[in-house]
N, C-alpha and C positions, 0 to 999 in steps of 0.2 A: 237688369233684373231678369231673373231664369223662372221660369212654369212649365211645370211638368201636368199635362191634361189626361185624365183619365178617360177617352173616348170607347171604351171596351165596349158602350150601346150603340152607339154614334158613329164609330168611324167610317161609313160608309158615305153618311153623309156631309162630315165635315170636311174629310183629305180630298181634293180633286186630284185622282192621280190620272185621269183620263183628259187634262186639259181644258176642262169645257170653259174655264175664264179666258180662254185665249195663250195663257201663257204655259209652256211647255215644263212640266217638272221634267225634275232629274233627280235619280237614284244609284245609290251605289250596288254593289252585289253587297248581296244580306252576310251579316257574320252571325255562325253558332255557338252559343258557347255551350257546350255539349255539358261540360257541369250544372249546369241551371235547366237546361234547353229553352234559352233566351235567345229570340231571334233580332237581332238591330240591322236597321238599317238606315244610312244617312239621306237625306232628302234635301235638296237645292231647288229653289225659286218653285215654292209649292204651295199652288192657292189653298186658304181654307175658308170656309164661310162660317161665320160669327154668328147669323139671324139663329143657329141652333142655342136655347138659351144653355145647355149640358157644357158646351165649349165656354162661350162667352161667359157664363159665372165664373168660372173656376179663375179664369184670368184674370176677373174684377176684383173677387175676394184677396187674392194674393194685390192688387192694384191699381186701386180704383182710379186712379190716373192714369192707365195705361192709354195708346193711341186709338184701343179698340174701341174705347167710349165715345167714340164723334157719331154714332151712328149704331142703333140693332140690325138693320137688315143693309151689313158689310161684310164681304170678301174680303183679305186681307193678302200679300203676296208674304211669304217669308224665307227669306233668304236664305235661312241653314236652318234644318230640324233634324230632330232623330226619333226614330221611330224605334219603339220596342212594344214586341208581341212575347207573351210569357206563356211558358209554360210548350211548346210547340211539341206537338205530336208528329208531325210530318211536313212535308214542302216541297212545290216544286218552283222550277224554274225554267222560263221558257227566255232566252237571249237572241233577239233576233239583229247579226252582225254582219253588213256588209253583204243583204240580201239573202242571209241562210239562215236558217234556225237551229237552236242550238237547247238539246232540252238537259234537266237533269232530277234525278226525283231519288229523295230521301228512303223512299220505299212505303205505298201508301196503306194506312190503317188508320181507322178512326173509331170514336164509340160515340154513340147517343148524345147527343148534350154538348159534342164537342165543337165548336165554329169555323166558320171557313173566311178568310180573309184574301184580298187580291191585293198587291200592294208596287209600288215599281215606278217606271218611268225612262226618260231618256240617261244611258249609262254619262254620270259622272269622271269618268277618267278615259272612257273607250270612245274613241270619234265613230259615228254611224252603228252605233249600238241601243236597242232599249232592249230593257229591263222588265219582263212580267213574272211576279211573284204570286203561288198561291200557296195558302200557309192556312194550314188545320192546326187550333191549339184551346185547351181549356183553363188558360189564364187568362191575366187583362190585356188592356193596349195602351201606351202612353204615347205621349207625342209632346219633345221637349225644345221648347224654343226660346231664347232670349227678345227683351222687349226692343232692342236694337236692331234686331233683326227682323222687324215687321215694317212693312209698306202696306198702306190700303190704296187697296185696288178698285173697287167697285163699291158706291149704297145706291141698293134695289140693280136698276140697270143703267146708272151712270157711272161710267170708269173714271177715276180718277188720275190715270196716268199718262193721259192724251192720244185717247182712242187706237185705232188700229196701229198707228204709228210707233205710238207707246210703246204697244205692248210686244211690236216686231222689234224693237230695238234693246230689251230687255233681253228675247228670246235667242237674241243676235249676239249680242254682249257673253250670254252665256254657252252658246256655241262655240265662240271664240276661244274663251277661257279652255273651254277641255281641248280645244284643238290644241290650243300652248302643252298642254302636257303632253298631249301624242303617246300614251301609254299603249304597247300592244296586248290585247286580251289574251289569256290561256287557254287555248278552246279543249285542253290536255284534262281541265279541271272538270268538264262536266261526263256524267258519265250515258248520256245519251238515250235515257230510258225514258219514254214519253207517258205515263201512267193517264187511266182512263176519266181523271179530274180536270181534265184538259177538254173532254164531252160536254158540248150545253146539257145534252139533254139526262147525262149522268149525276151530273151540277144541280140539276131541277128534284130529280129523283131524292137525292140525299142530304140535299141542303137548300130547303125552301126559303122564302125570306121571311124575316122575322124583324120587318120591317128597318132598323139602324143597323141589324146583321144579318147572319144565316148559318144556322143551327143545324145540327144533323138529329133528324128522326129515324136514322138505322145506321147502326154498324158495316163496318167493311174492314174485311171481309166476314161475314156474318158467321163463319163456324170458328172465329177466334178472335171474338169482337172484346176479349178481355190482355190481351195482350197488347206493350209498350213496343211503342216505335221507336227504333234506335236510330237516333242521327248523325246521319253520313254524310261529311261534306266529298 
């Protein structure tokens, strides 16, 4: 069974893309589809927590038997998701491979109202690559995952998956797998411009938290805060 969650309040606090469960996501590099300006992105072994009840309805109502019902305050591991952010005004990307960094930025502009998102992880196909994405856009967020592809992980602060051991051999298993592919990265593709969204304290300035997100209360650049960002891969 497929659910598609509408997290556009929440996703900050549902996705663990920072790993705090112990187990390491993994992301693909984002695809644009410049007709929509719909930004996807694939996501492997990526904790989400359930105790949010915005997540956990959405997935009851579509199936009330689903595995997430053993428990409200549950983590859950999911094997394969996809993430889509709509509507995208701008994005950067920062690829850190093989001890370098690697940035690339759509060219930034935003207005009033519009949200900031950080999204990413260890690269999917690139051995000793992660992924940080930050992505300005004033549509929703989805996050689409089959019931197959959930493991619970965690109610409250008991793992279910046989503690630290577990969760190293999950993180191990999926190391492995990208290692089988051995894909080389195109470092050709990014165009190396570090824009000033990359600043904590630019980040603070322009996009406060608005508690499950973070909202911009001023335009940038302010003397043409009415103008569309054109996306460049």
């Amino acid at each position: 069974m497929k659910y598609r969650i509408d997290l556009t309040d929440s996703y900050r606090y549902c996705i663990d893309f920072d790993g705090w469960s112990g187990v390491e996501c993994y992301a693909s590099l984002p695809i644009i589809e410049k007709d929509t300006a719909t930004l996807r992105m694939h996501l492997e072994n990526v904790s989400i927590n359930m105790d949010e009840d915005i997540c956990r309805d959405q997935i009851l109502s579509v199936n009330p038997k689903s595995i997430i019902n053993i428990d409200k305050d549950l983590t859950i591991l999911v094997k394969k998701a996809l993430l889509t952010i709509e509507n995208i005004r701008c994005y950067d990307l920062k690829i850190m491979h093989n001890n370098r960094d690697y940035y690339h930025s759509s060219g930034l502009k935003f207005n009033i109202k519009d949200r900031f998102m950080v999204c990413g992880g260890r690269d999917i196909e690139h051995l000793d690559s992660d992924i940080v994405g930050r992505a300005i856009f004033n549509g929703n967020v989805f996050l689409e995952l089959e019931e197959e592809s959930i493991l619970p992980l965690m109610i409250g602060c008991d793992d279910l998956v046989g503690g630290y051991e577990g969760i190293t051999e999950i993180n191990h298993q999926k190391k492995s797998e990208v290692a089988m592919k051995n894909k080389s990265l195109e470092i050709s593709r990014f165009n190396n411009i570090e824009s000033p969204i990359w600043d904590f304290d630019f980040l603070i300035k322009y996009f406060p938290n608005h508690g499950g997100y973070r909202e911009a209360i001023k335009s940038y650049p302010q003397t043409n805060n009415k103008s569309e960002t054109n996306i460049n891969e």
